[in-house]
N, C-alpha and C positions, 0 to 999 in steps of 0.2 A: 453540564456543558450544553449550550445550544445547539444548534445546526448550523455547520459551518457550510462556505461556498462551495463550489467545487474547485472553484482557483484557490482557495483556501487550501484541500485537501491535498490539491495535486502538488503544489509548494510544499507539507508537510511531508509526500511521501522522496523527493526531492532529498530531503535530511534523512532521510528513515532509516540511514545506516550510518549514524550518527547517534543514532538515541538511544536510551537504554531498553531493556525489552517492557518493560512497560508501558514507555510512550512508544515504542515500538509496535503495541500490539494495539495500541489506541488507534495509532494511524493507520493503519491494516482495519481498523473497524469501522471508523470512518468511512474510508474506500469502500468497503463493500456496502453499508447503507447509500453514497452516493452512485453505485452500477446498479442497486434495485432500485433506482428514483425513477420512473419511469415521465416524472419530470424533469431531468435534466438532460441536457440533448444529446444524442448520440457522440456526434464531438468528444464532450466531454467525458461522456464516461468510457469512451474507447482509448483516449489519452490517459486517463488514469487506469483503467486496467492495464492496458502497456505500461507503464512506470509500475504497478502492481509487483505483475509478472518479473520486472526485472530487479524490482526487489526482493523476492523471493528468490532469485537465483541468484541473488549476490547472496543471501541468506544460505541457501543450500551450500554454496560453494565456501563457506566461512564456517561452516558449524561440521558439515561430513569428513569425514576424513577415510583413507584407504579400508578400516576396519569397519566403516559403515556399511548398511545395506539397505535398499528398500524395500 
């Protein structure tokens, strides 16, 4: 798979709870090669780390349950 946009990725993480955990964890890899691009501009990669982050806490809030811990 090539290198996608960052409007690419940030649409991707958009569905990311939606997807199964393999394109799940694709889009999460994506994300994090586009916040180390020190090409792409700040903008951008502050907007998808926000959509990141709250995918991961939709994540956390879906999979923990009372008898979890961290």
């Amino acid at each position: 798979m090539g290198k996608l946009s960052p409007e690419e990725v940030y649409k991707n993480l958009e569905q990311i709870d939606q997807a199964d955990t393999v394109h799940g964890a694709d889009y999460r890899r994506q994300a994090i090669a586009v916040l180390s691009d020190l090409h792409v501009s700040l903008e951008w990669r502050q907007a998808i780390a926000k959509r990141l982050d709250q995918a991961d806490h939709l994540l956390a809030l879906r999979t923990v349950d009372g008898e979890d811990s961290y």
